[in-house]
N, CA, C and O atoms as a GROMACS GRO file, in nm:
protein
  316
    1UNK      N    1  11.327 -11.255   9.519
    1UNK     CA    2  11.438 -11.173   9.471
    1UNK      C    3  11.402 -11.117   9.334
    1UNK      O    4  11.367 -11.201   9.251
    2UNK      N    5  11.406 -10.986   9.295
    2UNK     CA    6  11.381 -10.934   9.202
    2UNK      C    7  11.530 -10.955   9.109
    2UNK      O    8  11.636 -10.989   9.160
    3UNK      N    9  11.508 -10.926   8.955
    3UNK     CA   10  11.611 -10.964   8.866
    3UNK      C   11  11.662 -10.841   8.843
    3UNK      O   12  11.579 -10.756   8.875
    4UNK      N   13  11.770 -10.790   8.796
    4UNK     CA   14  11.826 -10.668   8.751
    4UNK      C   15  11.831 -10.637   8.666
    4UNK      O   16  11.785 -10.714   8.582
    5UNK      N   17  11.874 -10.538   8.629
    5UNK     CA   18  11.900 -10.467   8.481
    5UNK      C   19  12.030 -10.384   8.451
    5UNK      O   20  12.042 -10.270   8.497
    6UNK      N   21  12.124 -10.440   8.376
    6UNK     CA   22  12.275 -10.416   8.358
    6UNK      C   23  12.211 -10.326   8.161
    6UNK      O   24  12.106 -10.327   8.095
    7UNK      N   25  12.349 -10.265   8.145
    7UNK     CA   26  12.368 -10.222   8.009
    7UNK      C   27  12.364 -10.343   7.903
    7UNK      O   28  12.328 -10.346   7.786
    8UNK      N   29  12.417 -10.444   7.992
    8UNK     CA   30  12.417 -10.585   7.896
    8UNK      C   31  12.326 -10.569   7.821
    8UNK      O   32  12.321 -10.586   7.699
    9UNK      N   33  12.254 -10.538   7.888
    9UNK     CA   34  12.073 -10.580   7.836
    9UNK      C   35  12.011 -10.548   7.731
    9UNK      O   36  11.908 -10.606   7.694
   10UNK      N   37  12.078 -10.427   7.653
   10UNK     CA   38  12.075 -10.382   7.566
   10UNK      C   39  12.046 -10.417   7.454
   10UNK      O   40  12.154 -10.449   7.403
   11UNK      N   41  11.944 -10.436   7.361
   11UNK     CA   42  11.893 -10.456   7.228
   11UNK      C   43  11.856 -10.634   7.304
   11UNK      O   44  11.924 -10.718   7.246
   12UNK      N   45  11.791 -10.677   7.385
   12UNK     CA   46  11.759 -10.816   7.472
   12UNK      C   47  11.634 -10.794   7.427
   12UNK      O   48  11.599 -10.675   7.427
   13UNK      N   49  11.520 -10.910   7.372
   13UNK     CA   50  11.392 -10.929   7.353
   13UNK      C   51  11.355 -10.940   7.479
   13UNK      O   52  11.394 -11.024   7.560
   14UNK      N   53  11.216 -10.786   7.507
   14UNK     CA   54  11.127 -10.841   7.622
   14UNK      C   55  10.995 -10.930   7.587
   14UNK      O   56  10.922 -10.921   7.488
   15UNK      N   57  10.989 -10.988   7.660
   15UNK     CA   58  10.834 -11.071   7.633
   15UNK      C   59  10.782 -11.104   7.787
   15UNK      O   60  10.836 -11.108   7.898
   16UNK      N   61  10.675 -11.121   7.744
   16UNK     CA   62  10.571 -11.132   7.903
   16UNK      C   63  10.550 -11.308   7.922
   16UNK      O   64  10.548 -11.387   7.827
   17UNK      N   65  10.538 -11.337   8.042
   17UNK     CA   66  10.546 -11.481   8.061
   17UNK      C   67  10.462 -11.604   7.981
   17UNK      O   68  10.450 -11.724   8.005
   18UNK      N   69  10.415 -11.526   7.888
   18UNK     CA   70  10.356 -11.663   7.822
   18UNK      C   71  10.440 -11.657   7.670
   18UNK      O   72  10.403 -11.722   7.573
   19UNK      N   73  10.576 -11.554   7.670
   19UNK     CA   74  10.676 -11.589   7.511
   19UNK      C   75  10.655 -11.490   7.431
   19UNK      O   76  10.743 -11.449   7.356
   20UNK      N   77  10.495 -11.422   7.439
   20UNK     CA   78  10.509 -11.352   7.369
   20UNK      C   79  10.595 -11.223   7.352
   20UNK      O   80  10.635 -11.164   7.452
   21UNK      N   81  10.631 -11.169   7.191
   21UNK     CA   82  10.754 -11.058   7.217
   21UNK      C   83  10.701 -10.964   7.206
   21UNK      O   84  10.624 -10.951   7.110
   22UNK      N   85  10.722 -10.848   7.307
   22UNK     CA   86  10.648 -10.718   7.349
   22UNK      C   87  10.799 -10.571   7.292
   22UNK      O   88  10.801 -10.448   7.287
   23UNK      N   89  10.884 -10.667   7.266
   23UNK     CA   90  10.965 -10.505   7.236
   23UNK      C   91  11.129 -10.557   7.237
   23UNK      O   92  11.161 -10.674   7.253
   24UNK      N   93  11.229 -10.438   7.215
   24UNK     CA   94  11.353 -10.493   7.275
   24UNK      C   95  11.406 -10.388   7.354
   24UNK      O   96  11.383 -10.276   7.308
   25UNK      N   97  11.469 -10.392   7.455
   25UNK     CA   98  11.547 -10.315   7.540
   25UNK      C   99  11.662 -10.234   7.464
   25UNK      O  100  11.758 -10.290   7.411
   26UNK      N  101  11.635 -10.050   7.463
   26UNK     CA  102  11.684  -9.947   7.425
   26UNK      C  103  11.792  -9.932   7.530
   26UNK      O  104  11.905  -9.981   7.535
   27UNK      N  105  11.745  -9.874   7.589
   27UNK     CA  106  11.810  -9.817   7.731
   27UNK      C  107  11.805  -9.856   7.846
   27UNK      O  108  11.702  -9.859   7.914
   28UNK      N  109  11.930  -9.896   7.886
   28UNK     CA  110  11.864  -9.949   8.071
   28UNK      C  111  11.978  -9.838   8.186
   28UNK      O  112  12.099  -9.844   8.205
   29UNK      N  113  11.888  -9.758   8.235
   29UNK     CA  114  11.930  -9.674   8.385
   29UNK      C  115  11.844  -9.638   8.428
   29UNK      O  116  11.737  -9.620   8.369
   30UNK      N  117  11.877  -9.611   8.589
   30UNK     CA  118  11.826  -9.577   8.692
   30UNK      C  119  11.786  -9.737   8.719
   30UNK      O  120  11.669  -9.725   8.752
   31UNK      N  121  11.811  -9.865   8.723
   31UNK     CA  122  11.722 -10.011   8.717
   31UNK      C  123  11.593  -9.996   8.679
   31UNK      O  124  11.496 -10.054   8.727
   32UNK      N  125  11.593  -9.887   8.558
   32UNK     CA  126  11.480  -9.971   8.440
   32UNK      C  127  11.509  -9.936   8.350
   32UNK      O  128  11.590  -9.847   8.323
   33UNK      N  129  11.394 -10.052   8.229
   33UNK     CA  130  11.460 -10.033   8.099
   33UNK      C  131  11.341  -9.968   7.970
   33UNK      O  132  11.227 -10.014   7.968
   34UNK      N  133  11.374  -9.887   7.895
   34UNK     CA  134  11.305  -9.783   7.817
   34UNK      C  135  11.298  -9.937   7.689
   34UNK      O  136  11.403  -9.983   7.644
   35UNK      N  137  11.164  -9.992   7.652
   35UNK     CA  138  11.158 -10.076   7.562
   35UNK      C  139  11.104 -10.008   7.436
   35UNK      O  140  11.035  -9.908   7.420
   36UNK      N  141  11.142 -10.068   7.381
   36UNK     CA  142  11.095 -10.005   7.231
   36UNK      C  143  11.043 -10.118   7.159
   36UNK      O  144  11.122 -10.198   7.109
   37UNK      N  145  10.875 -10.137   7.143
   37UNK     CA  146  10.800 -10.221   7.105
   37UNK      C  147  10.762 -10.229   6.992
   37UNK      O  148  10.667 -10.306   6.973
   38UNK      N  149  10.840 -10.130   6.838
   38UNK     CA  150  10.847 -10.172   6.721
   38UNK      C  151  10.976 -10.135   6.685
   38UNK      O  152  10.979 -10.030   6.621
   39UNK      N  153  11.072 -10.182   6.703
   39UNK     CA  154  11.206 -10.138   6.671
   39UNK      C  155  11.241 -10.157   6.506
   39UNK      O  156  11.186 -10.247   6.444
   40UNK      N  157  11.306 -10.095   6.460
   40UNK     CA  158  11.333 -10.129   6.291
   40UNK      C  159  11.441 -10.221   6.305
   40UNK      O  160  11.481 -10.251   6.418
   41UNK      N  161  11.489 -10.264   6.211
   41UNK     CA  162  11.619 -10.333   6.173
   41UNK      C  163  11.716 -10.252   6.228
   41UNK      O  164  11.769 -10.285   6.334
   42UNK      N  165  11.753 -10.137   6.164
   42UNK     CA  166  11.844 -10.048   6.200
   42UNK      C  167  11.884 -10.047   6.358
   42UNK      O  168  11.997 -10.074   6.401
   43UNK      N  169  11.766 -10.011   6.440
   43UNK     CA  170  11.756  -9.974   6.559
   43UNK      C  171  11.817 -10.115   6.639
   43UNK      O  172  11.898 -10.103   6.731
   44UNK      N  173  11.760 -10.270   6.585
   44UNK     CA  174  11.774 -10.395   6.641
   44UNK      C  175  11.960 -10.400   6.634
   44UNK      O  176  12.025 -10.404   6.738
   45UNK      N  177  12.006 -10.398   6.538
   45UNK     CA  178  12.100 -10.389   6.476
   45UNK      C  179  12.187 -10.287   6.602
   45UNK      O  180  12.245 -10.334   6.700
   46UNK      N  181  12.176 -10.135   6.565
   46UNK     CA  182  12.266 -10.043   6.692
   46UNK      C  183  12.219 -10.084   6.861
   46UNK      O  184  12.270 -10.036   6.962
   47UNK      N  185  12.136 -10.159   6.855
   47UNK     CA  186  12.120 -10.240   7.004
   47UNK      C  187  12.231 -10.333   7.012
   47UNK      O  188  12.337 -10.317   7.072
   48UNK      N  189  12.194 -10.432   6.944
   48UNK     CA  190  12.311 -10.561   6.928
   48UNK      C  191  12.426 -10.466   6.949
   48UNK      O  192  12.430 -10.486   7.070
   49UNK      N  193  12.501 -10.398   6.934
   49UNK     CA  194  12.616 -10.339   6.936
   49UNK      C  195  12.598 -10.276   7.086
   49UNK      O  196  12.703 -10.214   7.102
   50UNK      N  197  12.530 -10.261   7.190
   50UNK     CA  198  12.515 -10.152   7.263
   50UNK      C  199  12.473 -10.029   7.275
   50UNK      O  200  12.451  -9.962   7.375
   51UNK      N  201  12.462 -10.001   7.143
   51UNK     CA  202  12.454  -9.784   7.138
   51UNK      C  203  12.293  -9.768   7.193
   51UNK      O  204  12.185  -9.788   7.137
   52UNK      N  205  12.323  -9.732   7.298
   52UNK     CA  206  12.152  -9.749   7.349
   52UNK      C  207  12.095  -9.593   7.287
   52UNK      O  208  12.156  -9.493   7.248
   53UNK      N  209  11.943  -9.628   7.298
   53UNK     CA  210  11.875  -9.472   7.236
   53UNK      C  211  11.745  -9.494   7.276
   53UNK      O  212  11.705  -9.594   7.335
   54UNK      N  213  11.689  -9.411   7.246
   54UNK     CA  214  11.543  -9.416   7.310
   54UNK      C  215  11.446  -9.330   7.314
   54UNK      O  216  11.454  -9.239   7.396
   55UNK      N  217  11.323  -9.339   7.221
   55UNK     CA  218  11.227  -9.262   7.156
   55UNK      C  219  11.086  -9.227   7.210
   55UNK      O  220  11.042  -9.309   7.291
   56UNK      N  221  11.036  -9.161   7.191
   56UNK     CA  222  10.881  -9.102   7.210
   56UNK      C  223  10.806  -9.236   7.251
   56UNK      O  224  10.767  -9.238   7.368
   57UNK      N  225  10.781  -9.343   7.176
   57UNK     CA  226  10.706  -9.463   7.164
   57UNK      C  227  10.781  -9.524   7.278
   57UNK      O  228  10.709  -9.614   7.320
   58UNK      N  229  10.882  -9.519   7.342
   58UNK     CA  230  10.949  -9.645   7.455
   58UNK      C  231  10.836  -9.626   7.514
   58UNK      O  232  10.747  -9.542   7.499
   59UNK      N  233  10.853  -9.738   7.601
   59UNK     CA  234  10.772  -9.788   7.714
   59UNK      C  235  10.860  -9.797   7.833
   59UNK      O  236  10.976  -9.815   7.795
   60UNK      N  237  10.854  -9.794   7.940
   60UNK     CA  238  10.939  -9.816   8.048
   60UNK      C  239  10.946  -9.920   8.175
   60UNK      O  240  10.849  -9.922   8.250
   61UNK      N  241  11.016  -9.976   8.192
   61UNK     CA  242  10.970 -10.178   8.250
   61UNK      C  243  11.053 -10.145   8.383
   61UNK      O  244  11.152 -10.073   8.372
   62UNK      N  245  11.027 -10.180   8.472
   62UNK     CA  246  11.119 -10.137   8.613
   62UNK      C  247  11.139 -10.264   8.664
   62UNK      O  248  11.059 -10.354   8.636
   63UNK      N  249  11.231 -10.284   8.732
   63UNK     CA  250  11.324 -10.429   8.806
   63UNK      C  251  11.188 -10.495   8.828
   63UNK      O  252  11.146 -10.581   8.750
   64UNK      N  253  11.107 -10.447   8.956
   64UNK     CA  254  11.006 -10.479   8.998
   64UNK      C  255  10.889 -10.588   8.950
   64UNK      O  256  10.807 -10.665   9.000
   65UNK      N  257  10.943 -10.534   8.792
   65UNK     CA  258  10.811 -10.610   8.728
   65UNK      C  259  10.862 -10.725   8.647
   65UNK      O  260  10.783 -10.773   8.567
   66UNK      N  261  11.016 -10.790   8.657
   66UNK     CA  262  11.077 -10.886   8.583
   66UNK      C  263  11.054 -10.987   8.643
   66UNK      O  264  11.032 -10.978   8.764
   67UNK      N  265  11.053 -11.138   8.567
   67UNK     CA  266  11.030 -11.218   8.637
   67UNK      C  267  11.194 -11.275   8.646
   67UNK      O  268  11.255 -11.276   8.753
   68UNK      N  269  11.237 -11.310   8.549
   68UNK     CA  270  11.393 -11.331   8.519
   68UNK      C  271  11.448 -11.244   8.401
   68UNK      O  272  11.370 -11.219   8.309
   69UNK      N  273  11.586 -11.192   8.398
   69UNK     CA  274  11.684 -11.178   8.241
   69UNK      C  275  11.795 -11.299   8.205
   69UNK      O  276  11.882 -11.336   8.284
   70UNK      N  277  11.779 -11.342   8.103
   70UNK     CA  278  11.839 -11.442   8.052
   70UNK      C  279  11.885 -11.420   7.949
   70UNK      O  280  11.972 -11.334   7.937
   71UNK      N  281  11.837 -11.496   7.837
   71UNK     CA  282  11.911 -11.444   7.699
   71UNK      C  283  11.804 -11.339   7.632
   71UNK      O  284  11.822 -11.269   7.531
   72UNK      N  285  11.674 -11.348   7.725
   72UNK     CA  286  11.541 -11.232   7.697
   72UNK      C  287  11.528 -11.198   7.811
   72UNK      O  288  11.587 -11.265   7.895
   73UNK      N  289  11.449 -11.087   7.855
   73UNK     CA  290  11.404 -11.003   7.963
   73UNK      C  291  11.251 -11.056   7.971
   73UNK      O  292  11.172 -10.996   7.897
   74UNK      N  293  11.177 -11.206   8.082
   74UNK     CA  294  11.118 -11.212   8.086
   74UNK      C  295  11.027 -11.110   8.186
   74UNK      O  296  11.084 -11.084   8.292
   75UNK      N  297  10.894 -11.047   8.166
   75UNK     CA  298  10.785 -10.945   8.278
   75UNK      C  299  10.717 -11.053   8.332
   75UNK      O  300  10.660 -11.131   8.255
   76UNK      N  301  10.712 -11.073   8.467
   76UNK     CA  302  10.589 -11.110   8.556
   76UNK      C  303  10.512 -11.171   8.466
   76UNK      O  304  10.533 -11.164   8.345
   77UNK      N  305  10.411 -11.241   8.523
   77UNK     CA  306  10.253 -11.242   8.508
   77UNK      C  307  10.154 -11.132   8.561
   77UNK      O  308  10.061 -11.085   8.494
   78UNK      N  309  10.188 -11.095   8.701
   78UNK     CA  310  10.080 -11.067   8.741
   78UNK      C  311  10.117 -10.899   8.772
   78UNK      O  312  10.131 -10.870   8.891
   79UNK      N  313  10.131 -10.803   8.683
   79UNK     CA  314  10.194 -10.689   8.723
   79UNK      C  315  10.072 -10.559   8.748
   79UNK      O  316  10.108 -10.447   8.785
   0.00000   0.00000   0.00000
């Protein structure tokens, strides 16, 4: 079963299955999410609140490739 991706998700640390932190979740539609892998304070900050946004530098993570979302958006191992 693949994991989903709600608005919740919003300003959520992604990291890849061994912890490390790869970014935090900007935007999540269409079931994927636009990560932003140097976010400022500012940006961490209007996440925590919801106001999603999303820049040149995102990266883009699709259901497919999650292993679980919890209180972080863990990715696979093997993607």
């Amino acid at each position: 079963m693949t994991a989903s991706l709600t608005d919740d998700d919003v300003g959520k640390t992604v990291v890849d299955v061994e912890g490390k932190e790869l970014g935090i979740v900007a935007k999540v539609e269409d079931n994927s999410a636009a990560v932003d892998p140097n976010p400022s304070l500012a940006e961490q900050a209007l996440a925590s609140f919801g106001w999603e946004g999303e820049d040149g530098e995102d990266y883009i993570v699709t259901e497919d490739m999650l292993k679980r979302v919890d209180d972080e958006v863990i990715l696979r191992g093997e993607l």
